[in-house]
C-alpha positions as CSV (number, residue, x, y, z in Angstrom):
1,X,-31.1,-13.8,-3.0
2,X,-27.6,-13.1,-1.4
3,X,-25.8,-10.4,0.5
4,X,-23.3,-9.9,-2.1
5,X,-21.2,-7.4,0.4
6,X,-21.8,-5.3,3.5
7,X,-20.6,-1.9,4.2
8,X,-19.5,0.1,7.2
9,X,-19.4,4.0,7.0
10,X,-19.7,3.1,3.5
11,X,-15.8,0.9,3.6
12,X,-15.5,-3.1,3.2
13,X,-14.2,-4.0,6.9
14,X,-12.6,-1.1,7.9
15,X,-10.0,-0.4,10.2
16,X,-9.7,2.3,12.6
17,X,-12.7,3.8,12.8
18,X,-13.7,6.8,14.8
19,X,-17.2,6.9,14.3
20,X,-19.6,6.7,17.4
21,X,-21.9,5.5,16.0
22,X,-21.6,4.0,12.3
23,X,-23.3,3.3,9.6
24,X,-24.4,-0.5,7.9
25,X,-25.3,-1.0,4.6
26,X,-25.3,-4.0,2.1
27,X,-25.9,-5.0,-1.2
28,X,-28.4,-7.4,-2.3
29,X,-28.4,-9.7,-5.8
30,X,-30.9,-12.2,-7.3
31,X,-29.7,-16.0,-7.7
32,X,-30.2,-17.0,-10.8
33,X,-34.1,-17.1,-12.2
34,X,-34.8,-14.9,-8.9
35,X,-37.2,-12.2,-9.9
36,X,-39.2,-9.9,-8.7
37,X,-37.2,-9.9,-5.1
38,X,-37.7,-7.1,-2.6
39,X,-36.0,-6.7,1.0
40,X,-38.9,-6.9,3.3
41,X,-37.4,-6.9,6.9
42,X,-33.7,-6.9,8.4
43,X,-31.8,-7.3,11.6
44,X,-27.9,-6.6,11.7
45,X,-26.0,-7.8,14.9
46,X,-23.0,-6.8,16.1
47,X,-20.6,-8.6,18.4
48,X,-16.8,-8.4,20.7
49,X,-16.5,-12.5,20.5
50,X,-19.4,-14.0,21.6
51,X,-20.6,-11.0,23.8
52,X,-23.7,-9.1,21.8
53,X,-23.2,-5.3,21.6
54,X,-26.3,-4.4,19.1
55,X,-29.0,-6.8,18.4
56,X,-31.5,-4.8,16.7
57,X,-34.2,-7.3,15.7
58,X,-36.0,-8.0,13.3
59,X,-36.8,-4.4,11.4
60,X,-39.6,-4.6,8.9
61,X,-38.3,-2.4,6.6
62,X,-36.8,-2.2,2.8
63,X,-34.1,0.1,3.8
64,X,-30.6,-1.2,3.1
65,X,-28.4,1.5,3.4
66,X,-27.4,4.2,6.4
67,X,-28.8,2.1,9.2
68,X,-27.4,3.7,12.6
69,X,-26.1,1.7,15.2
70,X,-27.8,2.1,18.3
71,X,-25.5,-0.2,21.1
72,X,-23.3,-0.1,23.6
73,X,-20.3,2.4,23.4
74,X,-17.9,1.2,21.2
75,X,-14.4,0.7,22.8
76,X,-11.2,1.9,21.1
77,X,-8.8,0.0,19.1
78,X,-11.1,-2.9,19.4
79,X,-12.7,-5.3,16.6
80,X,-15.9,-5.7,16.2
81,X,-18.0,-9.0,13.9
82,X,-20.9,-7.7,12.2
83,X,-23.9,-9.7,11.3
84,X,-26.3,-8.8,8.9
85,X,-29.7,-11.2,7.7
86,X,-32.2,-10.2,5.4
87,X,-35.4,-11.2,4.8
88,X,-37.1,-10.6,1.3
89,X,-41.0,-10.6,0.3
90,X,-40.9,-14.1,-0.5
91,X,-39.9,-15.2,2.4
92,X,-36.2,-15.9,1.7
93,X,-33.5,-15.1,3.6
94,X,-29.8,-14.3,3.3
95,X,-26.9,-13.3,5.4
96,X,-23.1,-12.1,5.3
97,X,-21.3,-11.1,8.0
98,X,-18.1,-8.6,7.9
99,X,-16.3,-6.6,10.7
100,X,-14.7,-3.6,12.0
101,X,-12.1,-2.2,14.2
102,X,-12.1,1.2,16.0
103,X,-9.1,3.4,16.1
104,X,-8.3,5.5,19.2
105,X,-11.5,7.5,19.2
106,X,-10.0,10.7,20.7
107,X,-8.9,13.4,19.2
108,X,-7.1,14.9,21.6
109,X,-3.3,14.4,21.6
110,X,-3.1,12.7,25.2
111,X,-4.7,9.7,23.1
112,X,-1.2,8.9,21.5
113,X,0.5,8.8,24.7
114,X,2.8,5.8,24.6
115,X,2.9,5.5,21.1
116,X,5.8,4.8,18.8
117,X,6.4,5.0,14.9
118,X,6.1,2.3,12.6
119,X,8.8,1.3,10.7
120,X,12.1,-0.4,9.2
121,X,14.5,-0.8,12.2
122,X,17.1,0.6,9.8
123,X,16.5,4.0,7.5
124,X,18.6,2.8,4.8
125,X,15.9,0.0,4.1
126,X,13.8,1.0,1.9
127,X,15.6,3.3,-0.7
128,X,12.1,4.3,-2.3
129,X,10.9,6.5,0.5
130,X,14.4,8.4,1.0
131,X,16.2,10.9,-1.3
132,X,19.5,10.6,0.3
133,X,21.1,7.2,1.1
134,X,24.4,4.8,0.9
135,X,24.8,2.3,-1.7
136,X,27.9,-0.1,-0.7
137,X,29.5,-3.0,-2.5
138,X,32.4,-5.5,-2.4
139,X,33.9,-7.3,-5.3
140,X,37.2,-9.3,-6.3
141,X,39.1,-9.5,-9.7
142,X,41.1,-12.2,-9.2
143,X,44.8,-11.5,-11.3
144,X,44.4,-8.1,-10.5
145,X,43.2,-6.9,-14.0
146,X,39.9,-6.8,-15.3
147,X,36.4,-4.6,-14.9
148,X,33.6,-4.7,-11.9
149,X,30.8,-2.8,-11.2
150,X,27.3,-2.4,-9.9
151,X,24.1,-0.8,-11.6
152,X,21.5,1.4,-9.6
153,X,18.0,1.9,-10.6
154,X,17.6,0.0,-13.8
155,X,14.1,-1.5,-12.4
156,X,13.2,1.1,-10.8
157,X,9.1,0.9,-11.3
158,X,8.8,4.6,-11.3
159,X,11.5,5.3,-14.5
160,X,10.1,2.4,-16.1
161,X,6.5,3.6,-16.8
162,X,5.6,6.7,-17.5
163,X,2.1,7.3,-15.0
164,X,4.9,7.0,-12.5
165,X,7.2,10.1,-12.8
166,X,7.0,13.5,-12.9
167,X,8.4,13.9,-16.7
168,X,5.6,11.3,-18.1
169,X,8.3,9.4,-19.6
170,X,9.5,5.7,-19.6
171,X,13.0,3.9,-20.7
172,X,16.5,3.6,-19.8
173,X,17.2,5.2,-16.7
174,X,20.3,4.2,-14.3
175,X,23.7,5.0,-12.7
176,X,26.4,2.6,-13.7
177,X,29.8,2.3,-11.4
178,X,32.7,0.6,-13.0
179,X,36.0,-0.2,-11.5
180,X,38.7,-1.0,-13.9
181,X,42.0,-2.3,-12.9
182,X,44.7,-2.5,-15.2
183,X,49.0,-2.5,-15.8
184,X,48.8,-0.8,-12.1
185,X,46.3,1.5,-12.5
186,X,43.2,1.2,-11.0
187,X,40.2,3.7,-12.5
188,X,36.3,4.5,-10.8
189,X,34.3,5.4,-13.9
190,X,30.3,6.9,-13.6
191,X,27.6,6.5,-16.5
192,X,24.9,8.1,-16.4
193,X,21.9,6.5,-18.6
194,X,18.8,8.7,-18.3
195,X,15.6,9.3,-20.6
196,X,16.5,13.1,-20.7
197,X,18.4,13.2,-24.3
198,X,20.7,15.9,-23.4
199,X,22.2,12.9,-21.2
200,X,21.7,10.1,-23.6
201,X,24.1,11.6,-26.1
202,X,26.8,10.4,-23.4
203,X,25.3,7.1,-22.5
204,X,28.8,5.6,-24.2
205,X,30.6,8.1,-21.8
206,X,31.9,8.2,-18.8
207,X,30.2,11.3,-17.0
208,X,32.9,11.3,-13.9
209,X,36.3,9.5,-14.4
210,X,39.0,8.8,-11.9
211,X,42.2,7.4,-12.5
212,X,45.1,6.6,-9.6
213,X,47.6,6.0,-12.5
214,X,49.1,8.2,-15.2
215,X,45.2,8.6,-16.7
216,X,44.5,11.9,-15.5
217,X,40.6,12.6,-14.0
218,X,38.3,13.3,-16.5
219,X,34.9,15.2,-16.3
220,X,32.6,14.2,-20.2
């Protein structure tokens, strides 16, 4: 017999926890040629480091799930180690330990005094979470002729499959900047390459063109 897992208000080692007083449960599984294997008595023990919180003994009972503990107060933001052994009605035993840590255990907003928000030091970092941002890049043609660019969003995971997007669908989908430089005229062209066909009939298409030479802008 082993404790294959043990529970806390019904999580695997949960963290922050606002519960008082929470609940322990576990799961129990036969070794191999086991049979006939009952729980017959428990004790669960919980623990700040080596000072005991909860001992509750040894419990003759079969119960393995919901069992209330009864300890100290539990602190705030703290960690707790959780013990459980188990006894069965052949006189084996098993036991798994697991843990938990508290959150602030207040709901009143004077309980966040002092905090601060989590996060990037920079709000440009992670383009994923923002709608609105600044893409910026620095190239060289050396002779002064030739074509540069950069693509956006090509592997994107969201645009590549389609649980991941509100439109269900999956495939090409990207911005493509291209600089061209050429006989003194220097030209910014846009392509837009989406799954929507109304675009992809322009994919070969510049959809913005700009031109600082005699090529006049052009709009596709």
């Amino acid at each position: 017999m082993k404790i294959e897992r043990i529970l806390i208000e019904d999580q695997m080692a949960p963290i922050g926890l606002d519960e008082k007083k929470p609940a322990f449960s576990w799961l129990l599984t036969a070794e191999e040629g086991e049979q006939n294997l009952m729980q017959s008595a428990c004790r669960i023990v919980v623990r700040i480091g080596e000072d005991t919180v909860w001992d509750s003994g040894k419990m003759e009972t079969g119960v393995s799930t919901g069992i209330g503990y009864e300890g100290e107060a539990l602190q705030p933001c703290t960690k707790y180690e959780v013990k459980a052994e188990v006894w069965d009605n052949h006189g084996g035993k098993a036991e798994a330990e697991s843990s938990f840590e508290t959150g602030l255990m207040d709901s009143l907003y004077a309980a966040w005094e002092g905090a601060e928000w989590i996060g990037a030091p920079h709000a440009t970092v992670c383009a994923e979470n923002r709608g609105v941002f600044t893409i910026e890049s620095e190239f060289r043609m050396e002779g002064g002729k030739g074509e540069a660019g950069i693509v956006f969003g090509a592997n994107d995971f969201r645009l590549n499959d389609h649980t991941k997007n509100e439109l269900g669908m999956e495939g090409e989908n990207y911005i493509r900047y291209v600089v061209c430089l050429e006989d003194g005229d220097a030209r910014l062209e846009i392509y837009r390459v989406a799954m929507r066909r109304r675009i992809q009939r322009k994919n070969r298409l510049p959809l913005r063109n700009w031109s600082t030479g005699k090529r006049k802008h052009r709009k596709s």
